[in-house]
ZADOKOL-531508 format. One record per residue (C-alpha): x, y, z; residue number from 1; residue in one letter. Coordinates in steps of 0.25 Angstrom, whole numbers, plus 2048, in hexadecimal, padded with zeros to 3 digits. Layout:
! ZADOKOL-531508
<node><east>X</east><north>Y</north><up>Z</up><num>NUM</num><residu>A</residu></node>
...
END
This chain:
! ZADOKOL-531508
<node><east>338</east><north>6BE</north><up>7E3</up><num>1</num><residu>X</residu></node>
<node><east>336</east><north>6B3</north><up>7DB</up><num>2</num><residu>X</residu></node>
<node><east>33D</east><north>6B2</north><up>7CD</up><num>3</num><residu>X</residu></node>
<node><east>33C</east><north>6AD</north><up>7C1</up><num>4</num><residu>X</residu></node>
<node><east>348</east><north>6A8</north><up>7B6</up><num>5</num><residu>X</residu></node>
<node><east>349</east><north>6A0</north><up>7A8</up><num>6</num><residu>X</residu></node>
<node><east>356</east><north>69D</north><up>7A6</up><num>7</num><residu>X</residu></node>
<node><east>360</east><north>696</north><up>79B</up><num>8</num><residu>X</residu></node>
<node><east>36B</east><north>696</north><up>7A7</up><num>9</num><residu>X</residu></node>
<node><east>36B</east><north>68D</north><up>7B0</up><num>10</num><residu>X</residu></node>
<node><east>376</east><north>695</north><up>7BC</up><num>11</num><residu>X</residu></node>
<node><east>373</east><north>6A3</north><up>7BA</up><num>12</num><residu>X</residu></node>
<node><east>364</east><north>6A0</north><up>7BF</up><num>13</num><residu>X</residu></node>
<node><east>369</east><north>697</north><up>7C8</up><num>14</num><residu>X</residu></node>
<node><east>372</east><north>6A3</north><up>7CE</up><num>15</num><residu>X</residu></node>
<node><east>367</east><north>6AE</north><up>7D0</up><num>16</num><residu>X</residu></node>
<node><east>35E</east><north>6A1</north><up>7D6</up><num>17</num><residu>X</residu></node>
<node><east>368</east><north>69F</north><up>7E1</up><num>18</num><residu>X</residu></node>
<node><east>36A</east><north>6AD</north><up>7E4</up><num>19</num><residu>X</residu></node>
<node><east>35C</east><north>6B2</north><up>7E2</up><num>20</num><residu>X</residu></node>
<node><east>355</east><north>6A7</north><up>7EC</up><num>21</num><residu>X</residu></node>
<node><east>361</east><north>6A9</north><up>7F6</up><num>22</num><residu>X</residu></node>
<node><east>35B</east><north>6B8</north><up>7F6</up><num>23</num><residu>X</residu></node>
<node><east>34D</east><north>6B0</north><up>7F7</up><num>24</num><residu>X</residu></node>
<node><east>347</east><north>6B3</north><up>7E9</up><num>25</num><residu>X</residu></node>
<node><east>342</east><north>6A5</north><up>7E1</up><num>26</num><residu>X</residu></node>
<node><east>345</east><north>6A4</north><up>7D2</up><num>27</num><residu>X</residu></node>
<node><east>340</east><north>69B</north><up>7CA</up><num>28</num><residu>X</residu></node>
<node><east>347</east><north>698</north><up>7BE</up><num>29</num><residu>X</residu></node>
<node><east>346</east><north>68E</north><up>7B0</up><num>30</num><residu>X</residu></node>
<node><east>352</east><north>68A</north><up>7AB</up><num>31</num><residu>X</residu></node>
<node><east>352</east><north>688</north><up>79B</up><num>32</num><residu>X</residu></node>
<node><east>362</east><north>684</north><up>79C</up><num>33</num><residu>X</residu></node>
<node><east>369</east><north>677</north><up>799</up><num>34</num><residu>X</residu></node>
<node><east>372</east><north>678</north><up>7A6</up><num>35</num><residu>X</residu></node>
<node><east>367</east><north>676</north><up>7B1</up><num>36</num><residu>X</residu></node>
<node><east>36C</east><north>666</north><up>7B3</up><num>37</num><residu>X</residu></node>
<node><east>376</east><north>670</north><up>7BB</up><num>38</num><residu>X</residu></node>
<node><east>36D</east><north>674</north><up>7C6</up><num>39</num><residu>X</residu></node>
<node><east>366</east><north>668</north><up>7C3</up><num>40</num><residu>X</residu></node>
<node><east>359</east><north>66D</north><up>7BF</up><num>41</num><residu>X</residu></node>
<node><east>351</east><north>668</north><up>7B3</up><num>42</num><residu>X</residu></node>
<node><east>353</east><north>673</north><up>7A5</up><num>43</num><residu>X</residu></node>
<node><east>345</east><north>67A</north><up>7A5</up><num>44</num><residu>X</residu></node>
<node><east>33D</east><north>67E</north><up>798</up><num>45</num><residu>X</residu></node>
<node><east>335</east><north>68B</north><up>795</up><num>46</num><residu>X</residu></node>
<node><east>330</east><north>688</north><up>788</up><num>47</num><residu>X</residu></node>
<node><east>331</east><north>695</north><up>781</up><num>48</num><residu>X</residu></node>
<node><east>341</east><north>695</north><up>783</up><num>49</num><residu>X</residu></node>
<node><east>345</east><north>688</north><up>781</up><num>50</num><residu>X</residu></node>
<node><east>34A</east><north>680</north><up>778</up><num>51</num><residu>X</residu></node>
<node><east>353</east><north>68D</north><up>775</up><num>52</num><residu>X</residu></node>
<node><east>348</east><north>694</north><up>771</up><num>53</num><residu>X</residu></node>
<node><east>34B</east><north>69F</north><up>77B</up><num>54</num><residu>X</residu></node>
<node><east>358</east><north>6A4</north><up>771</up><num>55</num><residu>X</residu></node>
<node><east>34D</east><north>6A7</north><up>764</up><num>56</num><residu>X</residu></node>
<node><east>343</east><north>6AC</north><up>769</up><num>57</num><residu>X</residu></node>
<node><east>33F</east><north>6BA</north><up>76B</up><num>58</num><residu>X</residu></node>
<node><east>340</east><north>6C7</north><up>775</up><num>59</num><residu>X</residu></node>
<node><east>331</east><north>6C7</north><up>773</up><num>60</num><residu>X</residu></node>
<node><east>32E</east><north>6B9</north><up>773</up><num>61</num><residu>X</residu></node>
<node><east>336</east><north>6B8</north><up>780</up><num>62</num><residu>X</residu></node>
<node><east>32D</east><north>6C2</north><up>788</up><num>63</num><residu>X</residu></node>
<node><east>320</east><north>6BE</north><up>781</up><num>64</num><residu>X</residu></node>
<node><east>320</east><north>6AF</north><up>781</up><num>65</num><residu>X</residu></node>
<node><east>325</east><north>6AE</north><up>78F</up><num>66</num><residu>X</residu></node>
<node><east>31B</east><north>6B7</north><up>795</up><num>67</num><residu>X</residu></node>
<node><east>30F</east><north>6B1</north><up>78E</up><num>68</num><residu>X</residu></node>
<node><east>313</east><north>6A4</north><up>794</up><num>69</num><residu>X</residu></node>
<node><east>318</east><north>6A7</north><up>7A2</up><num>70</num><residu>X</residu></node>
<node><east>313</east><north>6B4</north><up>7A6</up><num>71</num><residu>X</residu></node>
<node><east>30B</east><north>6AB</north><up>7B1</up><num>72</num><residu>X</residu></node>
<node><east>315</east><north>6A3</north><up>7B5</up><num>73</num><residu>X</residu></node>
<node><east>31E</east><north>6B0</north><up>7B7</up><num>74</num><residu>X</residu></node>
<node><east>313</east><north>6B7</north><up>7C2</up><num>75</num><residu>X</residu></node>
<node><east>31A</east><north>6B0</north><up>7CD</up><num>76</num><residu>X</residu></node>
<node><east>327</east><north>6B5</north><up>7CA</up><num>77</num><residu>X</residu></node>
<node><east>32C</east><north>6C3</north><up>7CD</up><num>78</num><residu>X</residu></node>
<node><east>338</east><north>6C6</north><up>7C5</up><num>79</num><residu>X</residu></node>
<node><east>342</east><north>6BD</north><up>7BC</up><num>80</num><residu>X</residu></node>
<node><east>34F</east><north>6BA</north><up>7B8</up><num>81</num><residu>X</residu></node>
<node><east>358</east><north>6B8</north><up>7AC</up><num>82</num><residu>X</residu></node>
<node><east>364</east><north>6B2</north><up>7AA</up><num>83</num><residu>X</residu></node>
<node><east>368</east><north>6AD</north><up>79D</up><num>84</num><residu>X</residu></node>
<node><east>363</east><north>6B0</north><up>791</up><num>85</num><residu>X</residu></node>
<node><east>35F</east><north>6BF</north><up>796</up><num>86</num><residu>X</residu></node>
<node><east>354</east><north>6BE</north><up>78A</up><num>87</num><residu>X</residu></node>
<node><east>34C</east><north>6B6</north><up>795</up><num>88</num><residu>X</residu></node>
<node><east>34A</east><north>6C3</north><up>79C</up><num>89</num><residu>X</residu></node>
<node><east>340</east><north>6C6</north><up>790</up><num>90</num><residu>X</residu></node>
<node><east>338</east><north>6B8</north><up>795</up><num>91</num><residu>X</residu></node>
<node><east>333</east><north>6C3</north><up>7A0</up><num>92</num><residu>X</residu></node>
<node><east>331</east><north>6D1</north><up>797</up><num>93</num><residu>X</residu></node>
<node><east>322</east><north>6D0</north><up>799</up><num>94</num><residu>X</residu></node>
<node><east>322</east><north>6CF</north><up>7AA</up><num>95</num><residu>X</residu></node>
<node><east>323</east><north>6D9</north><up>7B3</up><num>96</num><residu>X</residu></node>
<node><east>32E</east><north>6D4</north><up>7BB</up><num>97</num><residu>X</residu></node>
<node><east>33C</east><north>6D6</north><up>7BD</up><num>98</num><residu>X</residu></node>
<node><east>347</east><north>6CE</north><up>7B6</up><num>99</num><residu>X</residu></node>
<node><east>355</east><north>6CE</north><up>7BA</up><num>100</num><residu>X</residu></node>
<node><east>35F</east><north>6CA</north><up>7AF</up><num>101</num><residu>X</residu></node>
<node><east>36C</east><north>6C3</north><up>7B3</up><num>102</num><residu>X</residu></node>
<node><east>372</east><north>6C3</north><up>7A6</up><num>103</num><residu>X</residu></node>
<node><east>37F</east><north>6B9</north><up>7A5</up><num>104</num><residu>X</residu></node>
<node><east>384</east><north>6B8</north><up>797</up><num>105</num><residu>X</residu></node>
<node><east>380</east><north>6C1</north><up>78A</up><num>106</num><residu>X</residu></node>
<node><east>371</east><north>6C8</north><up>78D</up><num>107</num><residu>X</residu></node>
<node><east>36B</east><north>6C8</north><up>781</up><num>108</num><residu>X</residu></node>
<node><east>36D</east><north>6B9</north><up>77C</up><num>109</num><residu>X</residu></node>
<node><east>365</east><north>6B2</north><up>776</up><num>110</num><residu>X</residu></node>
<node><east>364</east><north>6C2</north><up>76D</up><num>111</num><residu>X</residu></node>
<node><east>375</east><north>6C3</north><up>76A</up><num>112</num><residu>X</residu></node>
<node><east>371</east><north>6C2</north><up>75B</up><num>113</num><residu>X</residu></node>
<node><east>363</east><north>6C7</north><up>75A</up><num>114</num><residu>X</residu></node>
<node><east>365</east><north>6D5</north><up>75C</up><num>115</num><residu>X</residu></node>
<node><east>357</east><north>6DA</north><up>75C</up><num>116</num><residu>X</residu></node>
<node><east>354</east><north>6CF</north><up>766</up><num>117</num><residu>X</residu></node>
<node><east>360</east><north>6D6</north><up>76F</up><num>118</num><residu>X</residu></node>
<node><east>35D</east><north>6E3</north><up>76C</up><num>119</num><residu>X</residu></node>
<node><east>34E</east><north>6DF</north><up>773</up><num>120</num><residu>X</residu></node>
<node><east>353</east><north>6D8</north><up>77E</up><num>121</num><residu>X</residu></node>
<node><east>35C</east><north>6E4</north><up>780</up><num>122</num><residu>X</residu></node>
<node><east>351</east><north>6ED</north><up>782</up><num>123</num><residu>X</residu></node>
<node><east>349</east><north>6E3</north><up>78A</up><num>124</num><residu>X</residu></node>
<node><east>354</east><north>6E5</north><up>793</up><num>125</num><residu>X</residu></node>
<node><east>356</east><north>6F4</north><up>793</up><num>126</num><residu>X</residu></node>
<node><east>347</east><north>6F6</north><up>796</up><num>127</num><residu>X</residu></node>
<node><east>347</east><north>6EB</north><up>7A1</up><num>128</num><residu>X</residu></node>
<node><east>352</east><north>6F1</north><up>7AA</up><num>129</num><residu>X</residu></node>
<node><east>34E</east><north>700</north><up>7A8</up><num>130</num><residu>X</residu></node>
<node><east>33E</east><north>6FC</north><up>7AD</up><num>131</num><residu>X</residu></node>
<node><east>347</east><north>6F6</north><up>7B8</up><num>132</num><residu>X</residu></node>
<node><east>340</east><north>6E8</north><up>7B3</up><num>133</num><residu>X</residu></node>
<node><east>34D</east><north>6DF</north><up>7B0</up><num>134</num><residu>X</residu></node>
<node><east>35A</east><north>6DE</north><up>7B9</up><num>135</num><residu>X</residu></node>
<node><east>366</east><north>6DB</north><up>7B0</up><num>136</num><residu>X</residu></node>
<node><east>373</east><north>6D3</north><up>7B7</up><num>137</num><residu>X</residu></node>
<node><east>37E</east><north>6CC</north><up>7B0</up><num>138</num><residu>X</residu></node>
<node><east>386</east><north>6C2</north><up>7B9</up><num>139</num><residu>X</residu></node>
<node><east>393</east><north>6C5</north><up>7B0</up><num>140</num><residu>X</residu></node>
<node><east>39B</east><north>6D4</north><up>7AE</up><num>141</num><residu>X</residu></node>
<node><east>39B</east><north>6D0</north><up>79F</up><num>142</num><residu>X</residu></node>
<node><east>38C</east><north>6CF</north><up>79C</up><num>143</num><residu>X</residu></node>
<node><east>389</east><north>6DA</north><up>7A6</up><num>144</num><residu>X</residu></node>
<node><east>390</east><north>6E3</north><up>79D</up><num>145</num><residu>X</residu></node>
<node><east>38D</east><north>6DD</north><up>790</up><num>146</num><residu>X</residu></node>
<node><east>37E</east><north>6DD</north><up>793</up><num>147</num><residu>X</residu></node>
<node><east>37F</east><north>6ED</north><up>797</up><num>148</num><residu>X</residu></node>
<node><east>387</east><north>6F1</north><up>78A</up><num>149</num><residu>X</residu></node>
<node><east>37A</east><north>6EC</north><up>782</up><num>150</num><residu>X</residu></node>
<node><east>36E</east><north>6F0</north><up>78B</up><num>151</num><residu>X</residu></node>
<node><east>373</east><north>6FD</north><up>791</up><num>152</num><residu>X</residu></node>
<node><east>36E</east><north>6F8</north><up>79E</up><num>153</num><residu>X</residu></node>
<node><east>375</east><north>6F5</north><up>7AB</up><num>154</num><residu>X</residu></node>
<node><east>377</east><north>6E6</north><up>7AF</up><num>155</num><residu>X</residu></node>
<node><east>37B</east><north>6E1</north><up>7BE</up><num>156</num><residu>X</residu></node>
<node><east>388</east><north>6D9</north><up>7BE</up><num>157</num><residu>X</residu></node>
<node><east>386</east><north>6CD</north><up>7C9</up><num>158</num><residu>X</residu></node>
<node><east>38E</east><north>6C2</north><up>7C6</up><num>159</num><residu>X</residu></node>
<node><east>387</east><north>6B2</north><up>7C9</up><num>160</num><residu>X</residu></node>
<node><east>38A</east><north>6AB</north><up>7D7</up><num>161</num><residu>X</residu></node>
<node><east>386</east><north>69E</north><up>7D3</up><num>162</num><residu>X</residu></node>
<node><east>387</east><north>698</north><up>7E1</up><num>163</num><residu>X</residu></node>
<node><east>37C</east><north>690</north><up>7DE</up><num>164</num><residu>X</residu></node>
<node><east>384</east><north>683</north><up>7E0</up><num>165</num><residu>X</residu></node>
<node><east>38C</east><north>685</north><up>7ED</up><num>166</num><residu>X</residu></node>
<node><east>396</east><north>67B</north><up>7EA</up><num>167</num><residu>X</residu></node>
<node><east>3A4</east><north>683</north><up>7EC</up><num>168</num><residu>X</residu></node>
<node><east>3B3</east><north>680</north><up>7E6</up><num>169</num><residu>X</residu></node>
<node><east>3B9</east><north>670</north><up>7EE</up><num>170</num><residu>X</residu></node>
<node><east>3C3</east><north>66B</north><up>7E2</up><num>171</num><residu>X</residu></node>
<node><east>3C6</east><north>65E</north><up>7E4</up><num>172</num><residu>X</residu></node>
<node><east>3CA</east><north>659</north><up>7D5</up><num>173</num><residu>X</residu></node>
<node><east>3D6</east><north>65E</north><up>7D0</up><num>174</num><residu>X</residu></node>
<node><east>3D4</east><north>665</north><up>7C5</up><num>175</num><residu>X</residu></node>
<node><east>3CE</east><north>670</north><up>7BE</up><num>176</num><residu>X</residu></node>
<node><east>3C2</east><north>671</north><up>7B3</up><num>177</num><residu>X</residu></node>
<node><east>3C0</east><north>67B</north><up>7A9</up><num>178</num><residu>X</residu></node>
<node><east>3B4</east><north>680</north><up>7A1</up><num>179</num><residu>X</residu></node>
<node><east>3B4</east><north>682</north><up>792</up><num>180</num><residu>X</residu></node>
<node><east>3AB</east><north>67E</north><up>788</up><num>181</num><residu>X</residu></node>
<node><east>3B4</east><north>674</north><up>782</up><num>182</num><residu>X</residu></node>
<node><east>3C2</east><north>66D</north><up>784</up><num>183</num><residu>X</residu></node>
<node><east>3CF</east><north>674</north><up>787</up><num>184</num><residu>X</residu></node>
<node><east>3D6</east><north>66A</north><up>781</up><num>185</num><residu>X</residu></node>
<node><east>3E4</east><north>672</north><up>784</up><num>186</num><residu>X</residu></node>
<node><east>3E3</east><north>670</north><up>792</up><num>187</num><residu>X</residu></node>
<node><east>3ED</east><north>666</north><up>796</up><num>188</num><residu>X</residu></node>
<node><east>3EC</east><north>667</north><up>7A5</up><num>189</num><residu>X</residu></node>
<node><east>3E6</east><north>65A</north><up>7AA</up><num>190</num><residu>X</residu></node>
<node><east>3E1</east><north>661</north><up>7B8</up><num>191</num><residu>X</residu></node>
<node><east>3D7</east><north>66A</north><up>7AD</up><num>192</num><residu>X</residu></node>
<node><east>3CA</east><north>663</north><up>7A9</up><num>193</num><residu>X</residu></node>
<node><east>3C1</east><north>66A</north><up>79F</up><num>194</num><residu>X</residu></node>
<node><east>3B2</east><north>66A</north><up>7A6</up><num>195</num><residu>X</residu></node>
<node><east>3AB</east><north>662</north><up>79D</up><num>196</num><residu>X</residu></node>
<node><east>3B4</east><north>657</north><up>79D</up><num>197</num><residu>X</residu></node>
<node><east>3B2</east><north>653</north><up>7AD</up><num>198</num><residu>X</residu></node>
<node><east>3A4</east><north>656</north><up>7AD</up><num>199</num><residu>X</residu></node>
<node><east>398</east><north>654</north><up>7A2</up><num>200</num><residu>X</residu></node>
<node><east>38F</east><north>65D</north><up>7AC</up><num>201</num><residu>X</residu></node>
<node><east>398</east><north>662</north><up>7B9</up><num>202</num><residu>X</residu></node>
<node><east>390</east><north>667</north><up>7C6</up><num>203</num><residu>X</residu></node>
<node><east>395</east><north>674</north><up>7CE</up><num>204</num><residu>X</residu></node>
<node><east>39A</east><north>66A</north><up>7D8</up><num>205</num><residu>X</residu></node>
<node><east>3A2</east><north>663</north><up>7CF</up><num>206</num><residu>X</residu></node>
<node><east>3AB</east><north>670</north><up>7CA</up><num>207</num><residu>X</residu></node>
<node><east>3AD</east><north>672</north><up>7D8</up><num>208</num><residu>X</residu></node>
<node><east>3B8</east><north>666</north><up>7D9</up><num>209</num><residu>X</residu></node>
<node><east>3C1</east><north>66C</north><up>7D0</up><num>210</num><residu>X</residu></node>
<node><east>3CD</east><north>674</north><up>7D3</up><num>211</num><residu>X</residu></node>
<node><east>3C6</east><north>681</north><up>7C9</up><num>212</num><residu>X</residu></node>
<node><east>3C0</east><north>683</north><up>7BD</up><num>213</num><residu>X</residu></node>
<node><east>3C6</east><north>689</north><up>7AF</up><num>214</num><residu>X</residu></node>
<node><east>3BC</east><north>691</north><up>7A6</up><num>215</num><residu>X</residu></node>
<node><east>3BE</east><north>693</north><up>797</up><num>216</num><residu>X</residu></node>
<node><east>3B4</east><north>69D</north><up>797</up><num>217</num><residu>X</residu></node>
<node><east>3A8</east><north>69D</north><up>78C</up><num>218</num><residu>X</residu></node>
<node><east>3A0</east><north>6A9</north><up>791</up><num>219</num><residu>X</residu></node>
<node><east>3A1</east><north>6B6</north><up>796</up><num>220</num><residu>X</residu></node>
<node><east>39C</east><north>6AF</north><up>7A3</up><num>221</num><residu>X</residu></node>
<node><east>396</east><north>6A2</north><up>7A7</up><num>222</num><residu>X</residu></node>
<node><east>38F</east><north>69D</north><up>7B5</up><num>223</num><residu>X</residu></node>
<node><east>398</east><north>691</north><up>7B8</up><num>224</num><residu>X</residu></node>
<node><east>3A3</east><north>69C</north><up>7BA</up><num>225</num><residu>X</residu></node>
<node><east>39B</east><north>6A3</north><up>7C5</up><num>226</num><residu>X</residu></node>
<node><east>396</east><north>696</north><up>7CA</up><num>227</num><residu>X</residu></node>
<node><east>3A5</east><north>691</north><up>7CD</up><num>228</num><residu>X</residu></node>
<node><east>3AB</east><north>69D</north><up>7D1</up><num>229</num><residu>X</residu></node>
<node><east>39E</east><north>69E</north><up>7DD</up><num>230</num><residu>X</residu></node>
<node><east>3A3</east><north>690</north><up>7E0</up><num>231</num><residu>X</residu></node>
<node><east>3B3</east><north>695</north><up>7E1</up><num>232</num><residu>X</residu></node>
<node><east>3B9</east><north>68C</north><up>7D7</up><num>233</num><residu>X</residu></node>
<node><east>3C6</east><north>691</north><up>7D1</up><num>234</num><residu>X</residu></node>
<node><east>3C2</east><north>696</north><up>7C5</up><num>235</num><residu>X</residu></node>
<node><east>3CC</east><north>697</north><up>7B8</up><num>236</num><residu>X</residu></node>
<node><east>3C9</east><north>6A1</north><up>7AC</up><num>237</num><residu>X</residu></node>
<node><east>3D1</east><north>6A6</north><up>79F</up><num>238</num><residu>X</residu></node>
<node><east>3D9</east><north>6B3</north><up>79F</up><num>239</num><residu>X</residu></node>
<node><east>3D2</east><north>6BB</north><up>795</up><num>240</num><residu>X</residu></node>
<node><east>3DF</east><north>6BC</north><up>78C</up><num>241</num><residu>X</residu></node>
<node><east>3DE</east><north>6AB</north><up>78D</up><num>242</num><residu>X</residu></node>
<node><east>3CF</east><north>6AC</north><up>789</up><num>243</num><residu>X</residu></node>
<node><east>3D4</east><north>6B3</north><up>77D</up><num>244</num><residu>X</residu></node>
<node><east>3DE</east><north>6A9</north><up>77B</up><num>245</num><residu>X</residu></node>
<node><east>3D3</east><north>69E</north><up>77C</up><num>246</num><residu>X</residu></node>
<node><east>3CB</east><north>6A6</north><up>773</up><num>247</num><residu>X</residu></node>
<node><east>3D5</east><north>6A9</north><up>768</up><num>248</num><residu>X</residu></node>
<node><east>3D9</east><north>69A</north><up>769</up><num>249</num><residu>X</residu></node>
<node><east>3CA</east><north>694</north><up>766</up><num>250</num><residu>X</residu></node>
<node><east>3C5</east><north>691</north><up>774</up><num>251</num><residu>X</residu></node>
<node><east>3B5</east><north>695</north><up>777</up><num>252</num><residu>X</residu></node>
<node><east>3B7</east><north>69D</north><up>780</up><num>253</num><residu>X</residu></node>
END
C-alpha cells in the first residue's frame, strides 16, 4: 500500500515509515516541523498550514481547502496517516480512504480552548471509526485513556520503537547528561552535565557515549525517551513523590 502523511513531528512518522516499508508499504510524508535538520532533511511547506496557520484555522476549512487543492495529487495514495496534530486527519474528510491516527500527546490540539471546534472534531472522530474509516492508536497508556474518556470510542495502545537509527548504548565519557528545559543549577555533581550545555544540536550517536541519561520530564511522553530506551541507555527518571517536589518547588515540570 502506498501511504500518505503531513506531519508537524518529525520521529513519530519517522517510526511508522521504518516499520511500515519494513512490512513493504511506501509512505510518503511532508514534514512542517522545525526538527528535520535531525534526520537531515530540508523543512517542507504546505501553504495552507504554514506559517501556524494550521492552529486558527477551521474543522471545515481543514477538509474543504485541502481537498480542493490536492484531491489529484491524493489518487495515488490509498490510505493516510496522522500523527501529530490529530486535526490533520480532517485534511482527509473528503476521501474515501482509510486513515489510521497515531495519536502522541493531547488529540484535540490545536481545539483545547475552542470548544465547538473540539466538540466537532470529536464527532469527526466517532463517525470515522464507527463507518470503520479511521484507525485510532496512541503510542502512550496516558493519551490512550485520555482520548477514550472524550470520544467514547476505543483506541489501540502501541508504544514507538524508534529504531530508526541503530546506533546502540557504547559510553565512553564519563559522565551523565540530563534533559530539562532549563538549568538545575543545584546539581553539584561534576560527573552531571545538563544536555544543552555539551551540545547546541546532539546526534543519537553522540548520547550514545554517556554513561545514561536523567529526564526532568515536561510531557506526559515524549519520543526521545522511546528513542533511547530502544537504543538501551540507562535511563533515569523522578519518583513521582519527587516530581511533586519539583513541582511544588517552581521546576517546569
Amino acid at each position: 500500500m502506498k501511504f500518505f502523511n503531513i506531519d508537524l513531528h518529525i520521529s513519530i512518522i519517522a517510526d511508522m515509515r521504518k516499520i511500515f516499508t519494513d512490512l513493504g508499504h511506501e509512505v510518503y510524508d511532508k514534514s512542517l516541523s522545525d526538527h528535520t535538520w535531525v534526520f537531515n532533511r530540508p523543512k517542507d511547506s504546505v501553504p495552507m498550514l504554514d506559517n501556524g496557520r494550521w492552529q486558527r484555522i477551521t474543522p471545515q476549512q481543514y477538509s474543504t481547502e485541502f481537498y480542493e487543492q490536492h484531491k489529484e495529487e491524493m489518487e495515488q495514495y490509498d490510505a493516510f496517516i496522522v500523527t501529530y496534530p490529530p486535526p490533520f486527519s480532517q485534511l482527509y474528510d473528503k476521501f474515501d480512504k482509510p486513515i489510521i491516527i497515531n495519536n502522541p500527546i493531547r488529540y484535540e490540539w490545536p481545539y483545547s480552548f475552542r470548544p465547538k471546534d473540539w466538540e466537532y472534531f470529536n464527532d469527526f472522530l466517532r463517525d470515522g471509526v464507527d463507518s470503520g474509516k479511521i484507525i485510532l492508536v496512541a503510542n502512550n497508556m496516558y493519551d490512550k485513556i485520555y482520548m477514550e474518556e472524550f470520544i467514547e470510542r476505543d483506541v489501540e495502545f502501541i508504544p514507538s520503537i524508534c529504531d530508526y537509527y541503530g546506533d546502540y548504548y557504547k559510553p565512553t565519557e564519563d559522565n551523565f547528561i540530563y534533559y530539562y528545559k532549563g538549568n538545575l543549577n543545584d546539581i553539584k555533581n561534576p560527573r552531571i552535565k545538563s544536555k544543552s550545555s555539551l551540545y547546541a544540536s546532539q546526534k543519537h550517536s553522540d548520547l550514545m557515549k554517556h554513561q545514561g541519561i536523567i529526564h526532568i520530564p515536561y510531557q506526559i511522553s515524549y519520543m526521545s525517551i522511546f528513542e533511547q530506551y530502544t537504543a538501551n541507555i540507562p535511563l533515569f527518571v523522578p519518583t513521582r513523590k519527587f516530581l511533586m517536589e519539583l513541582y511544588r518547588n517552581g521546576y517546569n515540570v
